[in-house]
C-alpha positions, 0 to 999 in steps of 0.5 A: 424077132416075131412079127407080133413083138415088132407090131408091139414095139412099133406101137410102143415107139410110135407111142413114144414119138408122139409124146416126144412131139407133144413135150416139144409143142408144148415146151415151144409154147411155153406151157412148160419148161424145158426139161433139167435133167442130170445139170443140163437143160434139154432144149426144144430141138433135142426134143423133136430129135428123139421123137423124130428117132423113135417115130423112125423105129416104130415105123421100122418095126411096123414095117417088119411087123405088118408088111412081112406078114402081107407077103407072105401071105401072097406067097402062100396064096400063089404057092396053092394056086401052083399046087392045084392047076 
């Protein structure tokens, strides 16, 4: 996958797990209800699950994202140093 796509995804999850904490907060506070969805309700701990899992992605995909591009640019550095000595 390109490094910009994972940059991308990892803002997107990270986006994503953060909202999840912020639904799961203000649940616990009793701001709103919990969640119904297909007959069942979705508890607090579902919440910081999925947000907890999306935050683990992003920060994955950051990591393949910001990281890679880091290394290689100190390969390609001490590959020039190599070439002119």
């Amino acid at each position: 996958m390109n490094r910009e796509v994972c940059k991308f995804l990892s803002g997107f999850f990270g986006a994503l797990g953060w909202a999840h904490a912020g639904y799961a907060v203000a649940t616990s506070l009793g701001v709103v209800n919990e969640p119904t969805f297909l007959g069942r309700r979705w508890g607090v701990g579902y919440m910081w699950t999925e947000a907890a899992v999306y935050t683990t992605i992003g920060a994955a995909l950051g990591y393949a994202g910001w990281l890679a591009t880091a290394e290689d640019a100190l390969s390609e550095q001490a590959d020039e140093l190599a070439r002119t000595r």
